[in-house]
C-alpha positions as CSV (number, residue, x, y, z in Angstrom):
1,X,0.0,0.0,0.0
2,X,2.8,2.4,0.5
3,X,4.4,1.9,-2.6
4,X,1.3,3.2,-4.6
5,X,1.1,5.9,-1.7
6,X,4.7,7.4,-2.6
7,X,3.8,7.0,-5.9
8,X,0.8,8.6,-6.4
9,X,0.6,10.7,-3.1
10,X,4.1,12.0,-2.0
11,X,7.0,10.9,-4.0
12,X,5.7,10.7,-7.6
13,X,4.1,14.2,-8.2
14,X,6.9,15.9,-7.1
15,X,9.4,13.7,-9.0
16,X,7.7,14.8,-11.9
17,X,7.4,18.2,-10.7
18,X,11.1,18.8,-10.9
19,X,12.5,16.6,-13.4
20,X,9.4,17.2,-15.7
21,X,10.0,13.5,-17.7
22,X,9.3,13.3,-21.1
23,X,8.2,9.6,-21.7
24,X,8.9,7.9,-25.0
25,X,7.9,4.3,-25.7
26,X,6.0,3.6,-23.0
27,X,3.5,1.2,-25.1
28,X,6.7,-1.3,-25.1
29,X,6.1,-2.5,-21.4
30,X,3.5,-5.0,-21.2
31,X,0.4,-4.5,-19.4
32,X,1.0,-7.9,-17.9
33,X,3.6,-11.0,-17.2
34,X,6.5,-11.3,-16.1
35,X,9.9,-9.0,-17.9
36,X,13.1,-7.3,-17.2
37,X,13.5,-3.5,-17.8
38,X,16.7,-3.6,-18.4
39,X,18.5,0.3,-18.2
40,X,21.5,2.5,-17.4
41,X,22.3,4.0,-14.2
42,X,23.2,7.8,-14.1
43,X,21.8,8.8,-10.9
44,X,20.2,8.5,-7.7
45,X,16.7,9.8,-8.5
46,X,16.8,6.7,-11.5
47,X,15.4,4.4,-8.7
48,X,12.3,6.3,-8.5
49,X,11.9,8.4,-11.9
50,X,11.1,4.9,-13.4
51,X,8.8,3.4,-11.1
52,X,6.9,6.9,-11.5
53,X,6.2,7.1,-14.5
54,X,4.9,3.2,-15.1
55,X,1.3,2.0,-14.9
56,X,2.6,-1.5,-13.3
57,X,4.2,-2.0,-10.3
58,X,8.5,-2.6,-10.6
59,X,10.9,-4.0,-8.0
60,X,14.1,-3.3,-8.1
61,X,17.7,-4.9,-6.9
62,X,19.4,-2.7,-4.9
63,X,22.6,-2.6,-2.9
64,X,22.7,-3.9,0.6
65,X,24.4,-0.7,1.4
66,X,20.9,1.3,1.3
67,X,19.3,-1.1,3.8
68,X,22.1,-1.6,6.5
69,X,22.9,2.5,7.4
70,X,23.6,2.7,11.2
71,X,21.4,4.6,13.3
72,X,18.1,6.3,13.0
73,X,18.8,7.4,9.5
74,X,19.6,4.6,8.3
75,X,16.6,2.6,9.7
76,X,14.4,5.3,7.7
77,X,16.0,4.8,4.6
78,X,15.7,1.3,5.0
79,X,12.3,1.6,5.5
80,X,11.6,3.9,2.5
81,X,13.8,2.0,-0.2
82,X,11.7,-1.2,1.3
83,X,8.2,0.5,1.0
84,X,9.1,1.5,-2.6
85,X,9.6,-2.1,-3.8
86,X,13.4,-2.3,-3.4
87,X,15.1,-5.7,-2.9
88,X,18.9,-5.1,-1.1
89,X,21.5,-7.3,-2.6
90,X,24.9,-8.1,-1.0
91,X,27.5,-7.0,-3.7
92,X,30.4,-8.5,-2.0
93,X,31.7,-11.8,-2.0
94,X,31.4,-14.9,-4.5
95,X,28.1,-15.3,-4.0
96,X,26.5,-11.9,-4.2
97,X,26.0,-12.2,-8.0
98,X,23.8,-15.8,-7.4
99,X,22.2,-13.9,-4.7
100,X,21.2,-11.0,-7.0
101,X,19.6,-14.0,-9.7
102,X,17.9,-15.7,-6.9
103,X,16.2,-12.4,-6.0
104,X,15.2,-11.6,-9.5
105,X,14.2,-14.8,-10.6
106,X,12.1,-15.0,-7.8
107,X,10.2,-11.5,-8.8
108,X,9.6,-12.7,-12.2
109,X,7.8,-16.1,-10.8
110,X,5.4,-14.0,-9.2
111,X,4.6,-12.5,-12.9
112,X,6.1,-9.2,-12.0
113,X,7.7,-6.4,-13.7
114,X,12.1,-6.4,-12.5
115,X,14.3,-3.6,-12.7
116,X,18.1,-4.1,-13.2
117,X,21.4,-1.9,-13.8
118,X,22.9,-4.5,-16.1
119,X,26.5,-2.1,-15.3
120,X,26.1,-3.0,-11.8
121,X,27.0,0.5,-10.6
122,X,26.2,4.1,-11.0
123,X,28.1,5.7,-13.9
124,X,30.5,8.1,-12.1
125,X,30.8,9.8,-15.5
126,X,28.0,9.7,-17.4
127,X,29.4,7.1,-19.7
128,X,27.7,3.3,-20.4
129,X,29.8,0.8,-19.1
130,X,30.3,-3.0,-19.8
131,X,27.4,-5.1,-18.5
132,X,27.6,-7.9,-16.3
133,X,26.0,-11.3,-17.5
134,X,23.2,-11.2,-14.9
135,X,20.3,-9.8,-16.8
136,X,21.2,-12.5,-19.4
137,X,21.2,-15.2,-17.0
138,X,17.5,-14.5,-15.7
139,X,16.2,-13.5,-18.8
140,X,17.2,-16.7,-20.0
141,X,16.4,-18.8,-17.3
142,X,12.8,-17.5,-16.6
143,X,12.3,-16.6,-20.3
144,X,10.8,-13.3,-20.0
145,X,11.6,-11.1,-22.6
146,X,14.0,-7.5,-21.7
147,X,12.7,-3.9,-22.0
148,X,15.6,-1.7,-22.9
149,X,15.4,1.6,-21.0
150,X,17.6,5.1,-21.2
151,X,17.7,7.4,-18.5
152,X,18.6,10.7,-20.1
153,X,19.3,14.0,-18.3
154,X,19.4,12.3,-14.7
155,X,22.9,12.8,-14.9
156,X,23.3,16.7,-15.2
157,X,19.7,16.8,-13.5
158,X,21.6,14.8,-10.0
159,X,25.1,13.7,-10.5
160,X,26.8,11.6,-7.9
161,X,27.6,12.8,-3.9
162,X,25.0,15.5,-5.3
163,X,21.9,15.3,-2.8
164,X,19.2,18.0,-3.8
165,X,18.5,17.9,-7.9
166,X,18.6,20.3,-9.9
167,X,15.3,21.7,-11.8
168,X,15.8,20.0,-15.3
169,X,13.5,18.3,-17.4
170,X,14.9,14.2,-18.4
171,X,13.5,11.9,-20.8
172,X,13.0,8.2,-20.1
173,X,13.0,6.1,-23.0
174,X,11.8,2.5,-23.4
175,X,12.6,0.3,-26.4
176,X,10.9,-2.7,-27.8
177,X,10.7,-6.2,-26.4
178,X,13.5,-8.1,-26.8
179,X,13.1,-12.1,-27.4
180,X,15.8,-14.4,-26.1
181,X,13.6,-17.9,-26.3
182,X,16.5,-18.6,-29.3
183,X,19.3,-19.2,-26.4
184,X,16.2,-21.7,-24.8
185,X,18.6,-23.9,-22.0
186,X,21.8,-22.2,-22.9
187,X,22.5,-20.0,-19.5
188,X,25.0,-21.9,-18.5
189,X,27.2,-21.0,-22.1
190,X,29.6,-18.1,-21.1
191,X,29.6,-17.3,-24.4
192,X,25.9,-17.1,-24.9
193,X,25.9,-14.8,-22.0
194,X,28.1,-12.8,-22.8
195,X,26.4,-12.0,-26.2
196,X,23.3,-11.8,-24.7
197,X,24.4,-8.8,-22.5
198,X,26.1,-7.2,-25.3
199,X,22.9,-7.5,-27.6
200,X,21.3,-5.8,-24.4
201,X,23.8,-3.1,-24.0
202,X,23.8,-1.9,-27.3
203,X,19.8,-1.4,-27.5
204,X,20.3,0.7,-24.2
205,X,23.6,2.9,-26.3
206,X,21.1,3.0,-29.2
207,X,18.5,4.8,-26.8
208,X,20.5,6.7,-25.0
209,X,23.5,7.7,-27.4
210,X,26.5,7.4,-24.6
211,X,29.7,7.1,-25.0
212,X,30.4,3.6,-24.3
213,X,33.3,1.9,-22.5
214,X,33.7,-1.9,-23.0
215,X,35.2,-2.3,-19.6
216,X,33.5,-2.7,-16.0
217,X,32.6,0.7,-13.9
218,X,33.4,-0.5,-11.1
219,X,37.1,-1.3,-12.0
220,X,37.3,1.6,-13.6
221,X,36.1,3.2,-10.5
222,X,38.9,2.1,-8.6
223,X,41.0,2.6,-10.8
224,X,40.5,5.8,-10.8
225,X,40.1,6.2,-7.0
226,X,43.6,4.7,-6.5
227,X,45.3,7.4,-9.3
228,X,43.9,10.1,-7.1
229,X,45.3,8.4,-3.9
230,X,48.6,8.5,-5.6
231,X,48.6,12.2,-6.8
232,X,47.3,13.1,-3.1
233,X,50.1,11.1,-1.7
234,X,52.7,12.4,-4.1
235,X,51.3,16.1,-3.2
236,X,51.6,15.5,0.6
237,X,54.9,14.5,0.4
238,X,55.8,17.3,-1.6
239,X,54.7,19.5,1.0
240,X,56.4,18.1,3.8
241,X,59.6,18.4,1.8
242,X,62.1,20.9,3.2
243,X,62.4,24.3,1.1
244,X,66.4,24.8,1.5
C-alpha cells in the first residue's frame, strides 16, 4: 500500500514536478507478465523516476548498502527504499552475483515487472559501461523477454555525492521487447551470455547515445580512486619536503 502511496501521493508528483520527464515508448512494457526493464544508471533519483512514470508495479535490486545505514537514518532509509519495492542485494563476496539471480528470478515467478542496472554501478561519469552477465542469466532462465530503457538528463539533473537535484527536465526512453527464447537452456554457455548482454547493452547505447566503455565501472572506479590516492600522496609529500 505504501508503494502506490509514494507513488501517487508524495513521492511521484513531485518527481515529476522537478525533473518534468518526457516519456517515449511507454507502449513497449506489457500491461501484464513477467519482464526485465533492463537500463543505465546515471543517478540517484533513477530508482524512483522509473517506477513513477509506469502504470505496473517494478521491483528493483538494490545494494545492501541502502538497507544496513547505522542509526536512525539509516533505519528510515531502509524503511523507505523497502516500502518503494526495493530488494537489497549483497555485492560483495562470490556469492553476491547468485544472490542477485535468486532475487530476480524469484520477482519474475510472481509474474512481476524487474528492474536491473545491467552495469552493476552508477556511472560516475556519465558514460555506459560494460554489463555484467546477470540480466542475461535471468532472462534466459525465466524466459521473459527485456525492455531496454535510457535514462537521459538524470545525470546533469543529479550527479553523484549531489543530494538535492537540480530543476531539469529528463526523458526516459523505453525500447521494444527483446526475445531471447532462441538461447532456450543455454545459461549456462559463457559465451551465450556474454552476447546476450552485449545485444542488451547496445539497445540501451542505441536509446540513449553514450559514449560507451567496453570495460566494468566499477574497475574503472577504482581505478581511478587509486590514481587520485597517488597524486594526493605524491602532493603530501611534496609538501612536507624541506624548502632549502
Amino acid at each position: 500500500m505504501f508503494y502506490y502511496v509514494l507513488k501517487y501521493v508524495l513521492l511521484g508528483p513531485l518527481l515529476r514536478l522537478v525533473f518534468r520527464p518526457r516519456i517515449e515508448g511507454l507502449e513497449h512494457i506489457p500491461s501484464s507478465g513477467p519482464a526485465i526493464v533492463a537500463g543505465n544508471h546515471l543517478s540517484f533519483s533513477d530508482h524512483f523516476l522509473m517506477p513513477a512514470v509506469l502504470k505496473r508495479r517494478i521491483t528493483f535490486l538494490a545494494k545492501a548498502e541502502y538497507f544496513t545505514g547505522p542509526g536512525i537514518k539509516g533505519r528510515l532509509t531502509a524503511a523507505f527504499f523497502r516500502s518503494a519495492g526495493q530488494i537489497p542485494v549483497d555485492r560483495s563476496g562470490k556469492e553476491a552475483g547468485q544472490a542477485a539471480i535468486r532475487e530476480g528470478l524469484g520477482v519474475l515467478r510472481k509474474e512481476e515487472l524487474l528492474g536491473i542496472y545491467p552495469e552493476g554501478t552508477r556511472s560516475h561519469d556519465g558514460r555506459l559501461y560494460k554489463g555484467k552477465v546477470g540480466v542475461a542469466v535471468m532472462a534466459l532462465r525465466a524466459q521473459v523477454p527485456v525492455i531496454p530503457c535510457a535514462m537521459i538528463g538524470t545525470f546533469e539533473a543529479q550527479p553523484p555525492g549531489q543530494v538535492i537535484p537540480n530543476f531539469r527536465r529528463v526523458v526516459i526512453r523505453f525500447g521494444k521487447p527483446m526475445d531471447f527464447s532462441r538461447y532456450a537452456g543455454m545459461e549456462n554457455e559463457k559465451a551465450i551470455l556474454r552476447a546476450v548482454t552485449d545485444e542488451i547493452m547496445y539497445a540501451i547505447l542505441t536509446l540513449s547515445e553514450q559514449e560507451y566503455v567496453d570495460r566494468y565501472a566499477a574497475v574503472v572506479k577504482a581505478e581511478e580512486a587509486e590514481e587520485a590516492e597517488e597524486k594526493a600522496a605524491t602532493a603530501r609529500k611534496f609538501l612536507r619536503m624541506p624548502l632549502s
